[in-house]
N, C-alpha and C positions, 0 to 999 in steps of 0.2 A: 413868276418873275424870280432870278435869280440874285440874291446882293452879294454870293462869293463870287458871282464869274464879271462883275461889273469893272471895269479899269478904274484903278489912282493916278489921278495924274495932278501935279504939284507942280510947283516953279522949279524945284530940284529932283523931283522925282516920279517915276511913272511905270506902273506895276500895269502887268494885265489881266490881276485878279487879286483877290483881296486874302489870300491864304498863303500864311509864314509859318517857316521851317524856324522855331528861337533857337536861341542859343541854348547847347548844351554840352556838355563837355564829358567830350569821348576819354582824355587822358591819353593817346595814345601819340603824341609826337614822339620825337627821340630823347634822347637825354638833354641835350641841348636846346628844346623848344622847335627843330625845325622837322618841317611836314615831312612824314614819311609816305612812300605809296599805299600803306594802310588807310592814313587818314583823309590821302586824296580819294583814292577809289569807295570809300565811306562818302563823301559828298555827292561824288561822281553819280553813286545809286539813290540817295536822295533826291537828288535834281534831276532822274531820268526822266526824260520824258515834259519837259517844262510846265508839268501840273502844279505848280508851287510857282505863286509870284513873287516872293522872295525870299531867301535864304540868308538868316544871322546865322555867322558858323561863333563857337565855341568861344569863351571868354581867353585871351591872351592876355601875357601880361608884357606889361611896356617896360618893368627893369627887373633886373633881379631879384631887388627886394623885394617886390611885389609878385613874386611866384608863388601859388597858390599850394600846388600840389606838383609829384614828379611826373614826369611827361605831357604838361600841360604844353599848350601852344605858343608859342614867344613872337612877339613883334619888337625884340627890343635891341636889336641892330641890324642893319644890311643884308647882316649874312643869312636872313630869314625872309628875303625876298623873293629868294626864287622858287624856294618851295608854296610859296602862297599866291604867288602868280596861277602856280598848278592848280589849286583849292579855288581860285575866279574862275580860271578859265572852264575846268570842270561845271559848275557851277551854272554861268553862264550860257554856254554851248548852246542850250535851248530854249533861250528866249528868258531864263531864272534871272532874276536882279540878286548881285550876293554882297552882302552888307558885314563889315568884321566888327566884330565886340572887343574895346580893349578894357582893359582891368590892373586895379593894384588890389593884391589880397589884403594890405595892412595886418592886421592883426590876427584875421583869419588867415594862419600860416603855423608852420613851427621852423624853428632855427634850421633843422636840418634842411628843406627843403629852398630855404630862401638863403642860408647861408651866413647868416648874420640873428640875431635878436630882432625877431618881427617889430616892424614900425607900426604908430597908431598915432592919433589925435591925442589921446592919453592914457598913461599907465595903468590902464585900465582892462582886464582876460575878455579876449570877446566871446560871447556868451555863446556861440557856436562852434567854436573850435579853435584851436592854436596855443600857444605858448604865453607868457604874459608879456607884452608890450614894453617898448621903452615908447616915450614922448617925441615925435615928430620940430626938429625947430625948423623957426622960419626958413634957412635957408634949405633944408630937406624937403620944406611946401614947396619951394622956388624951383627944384631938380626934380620934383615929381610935374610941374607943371609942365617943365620943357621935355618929359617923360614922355608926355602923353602928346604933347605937341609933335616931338618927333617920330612915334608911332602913327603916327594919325598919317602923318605924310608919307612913312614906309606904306600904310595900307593903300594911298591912294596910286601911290607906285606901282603897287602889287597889279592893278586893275579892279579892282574893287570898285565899289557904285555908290559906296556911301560906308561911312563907316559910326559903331553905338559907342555913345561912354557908358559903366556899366556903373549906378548908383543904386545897389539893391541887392541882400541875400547873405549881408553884415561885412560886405567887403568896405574897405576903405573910404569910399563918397560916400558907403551908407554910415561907414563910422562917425564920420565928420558930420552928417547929418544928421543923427540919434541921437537926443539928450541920454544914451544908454550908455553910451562910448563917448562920447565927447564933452570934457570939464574944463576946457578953458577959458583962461581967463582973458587972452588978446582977443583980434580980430577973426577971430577961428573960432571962436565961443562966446557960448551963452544965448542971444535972441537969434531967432530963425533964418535971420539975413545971414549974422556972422557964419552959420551952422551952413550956410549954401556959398560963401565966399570964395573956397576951391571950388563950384561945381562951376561957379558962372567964371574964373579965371581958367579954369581945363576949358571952357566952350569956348572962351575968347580966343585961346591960345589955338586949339583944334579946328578952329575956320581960319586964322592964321594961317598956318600949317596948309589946310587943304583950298582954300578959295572960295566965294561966296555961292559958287554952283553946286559943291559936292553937298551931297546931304550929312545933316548929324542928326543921330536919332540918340536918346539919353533914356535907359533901361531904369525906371523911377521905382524902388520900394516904398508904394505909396501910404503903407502902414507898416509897422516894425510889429504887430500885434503881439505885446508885451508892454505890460505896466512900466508906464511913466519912457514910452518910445516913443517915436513920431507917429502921428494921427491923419486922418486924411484932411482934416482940417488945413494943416501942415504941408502938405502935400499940394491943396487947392492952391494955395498962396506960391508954393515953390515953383507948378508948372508954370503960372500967369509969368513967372520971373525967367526960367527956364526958356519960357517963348521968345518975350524981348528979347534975351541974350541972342540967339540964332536957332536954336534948339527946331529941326525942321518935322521931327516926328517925335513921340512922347508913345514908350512902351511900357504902359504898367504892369507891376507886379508887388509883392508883400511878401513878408517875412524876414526879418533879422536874422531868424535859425534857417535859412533856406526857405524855398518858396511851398512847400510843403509843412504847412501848419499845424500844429493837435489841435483839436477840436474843432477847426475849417475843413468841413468836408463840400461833396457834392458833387454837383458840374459849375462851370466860369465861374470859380465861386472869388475871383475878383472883379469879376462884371459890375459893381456897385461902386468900389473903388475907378474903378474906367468911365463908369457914366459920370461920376461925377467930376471928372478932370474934364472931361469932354465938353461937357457944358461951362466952361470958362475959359478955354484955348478955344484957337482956329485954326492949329492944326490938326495934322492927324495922328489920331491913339489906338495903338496895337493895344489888343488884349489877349491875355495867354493864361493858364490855370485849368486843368479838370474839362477841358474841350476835348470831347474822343466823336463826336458823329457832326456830319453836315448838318443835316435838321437843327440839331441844339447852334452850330457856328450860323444859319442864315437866320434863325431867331434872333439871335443877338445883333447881327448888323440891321434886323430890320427892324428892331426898335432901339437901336440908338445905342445901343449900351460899349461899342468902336466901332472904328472905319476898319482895322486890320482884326485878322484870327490868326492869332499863334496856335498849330497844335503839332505839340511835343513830342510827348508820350508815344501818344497813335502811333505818328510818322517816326518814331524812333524804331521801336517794336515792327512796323509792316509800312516798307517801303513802299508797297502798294496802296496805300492807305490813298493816297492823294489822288492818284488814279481815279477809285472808285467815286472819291467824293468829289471830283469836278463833274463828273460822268452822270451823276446822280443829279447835281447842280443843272446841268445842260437839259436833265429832262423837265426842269420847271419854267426853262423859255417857251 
């Protein structure tokens, strides 16, 4: 019996196999965020052949300020529509479900890049990278809320099948969410609610935005692993909250300093952080991390530990990767 070649099927969404391409980021749009034929024909060869049931392409950012790095991917006006059109459609073609990740760097940035003095929750260096922050006010929450609202609708413009908000890897929702980065004193800080208050006002705004059919999937750094970060404790409480809001899929991952931890090694070596979201949502949870072979991915779906496999790496490095491992899959029917 095979558990990656089995179909997901959801009230929003329906994959016809249980193996994801995550998000990773090439860096190579143009200077201005819009897709160039490098970065379509880079999906184009991931999606050959529709061995992948779905594809999150690369983290975008929805405003200027929230630009990560240079040549990263922009959703954050019109004029970035038609090249993303190109990035579904590619995508797409053979049967691939393709889902966009939007993002604000927040802190994880430096002036030059974003163009301004990096925004944060608070004055606070984020411990991964970037410049030192200035303090976000309310009404800068209010303009990154209708940020992401408006991206969300470019994406579904685009043709896209569903689109991630991305809380995890020390970006912006993860800053708001880390007692690591986040010291205030309003509605935005301090107990766990105020610390998810942006996550669940982006969710509301982004089914706004796209209607209650398209999917939202919310990319969760379900540990910051770093003294005195968020816990998966933390994390358990957030998804069950995450679900109410609309939240249709729940993609874990960890790390403040990126998903690439010192001292977390191994294979899935978030699989524990995954099983245990799992067991208190009803929907479904990708899991991604240190996943390089089939065997180790149908292990994990067949004991529980997610319903989806992100593998990154592999599929980055050998586009044949996916190939092989449906193929390999097909012979345990």
């Amino acid at each position: 019996m095979s558990y990656l070649l089995k179909q997901l099927k959801t009230e929003t969404l329906e994959l016809h196999n249980r193996l994801v391409f995550p998000p990773m980021a090439t860096e190579t749009a143009d200077k201005d965020g819009k897709a160039k034929d490098s970065i379509i024909n880079y999906y184009k060869e991931k999606a050959k052949g529709g061995y992948i049931g779905l594809v999150i392409i690369e983290h975008s950012y929805v405003s200027p300020s929230g630009k990560a790095s240079h040549n990263q991917l922009s959703v954050c006006d019109n004029s970035t529509i038609d090249g993303l059109k190109k990035i579904a459609g590619v995508i797409q073609k053979n049967g691939t479900k393709a889902i966009m990740q939007l993002n604000h760097a927040g802190s994880a940035t430096t002036s030059e890049v974003a163009g301004n003095v990096p925004v944060a929750p608070s004055p606070i260096k984020n411990p991964r990278k970037g410049d030192m922050p200035r303090e976000l006010s309310l009404q800068e929450i209010n303009d990154i809320i209708t940020a992401f609202h408006d991206a969300a609708l470019r994406v579904k413009k685009s043709g896209f099948d569903g689109v991630e908000i991305h809380s995890a890897h020390g970006y912006l929702l993860n800053q708001f969410y880390s007692p690591l980065t986040n010291k205030r004193k309003d509605e935005y800080g301090g107990s766990l609610h105020n610390r998810i208050r942006l996550h669940l006002q982006i969710i509301e705004s982004v089914r706004d935005a796209v209607g209650k059919n398209f999917p939202i999937l919310l990319r969760l750094g379900a540990s910051d692993f770093i003294e005195g970060g968020t816990t998966l404790d933390d994390s358990i409480t957030a998804a069950i909250e995450f679900e109410k809001a609309g939240v249709n899929v729940l993609d874990i991952s960890g790390g403040f300093c990126g998903y690439i931890i010192p001292g977390l090694s191994g294979k899935a070596y978030f699989s524990p952080l995954s099983m245990a979201v799992r067991k208190v949502v009803s929907i479904p949870v990708l899991l991604t991390g240190g996943i390089t072979d089939v065997d180790m991915a149908e292990n994990l779906l067949s004991k529980g530990a997610a319903d989806l496999i992100g593998v990154g790496r592999a599929i980055y490095k050998d586009s044949e990767w996916a190939e092989h491992a449906i193929k390999k899959s097909k012979a345990l029917l």
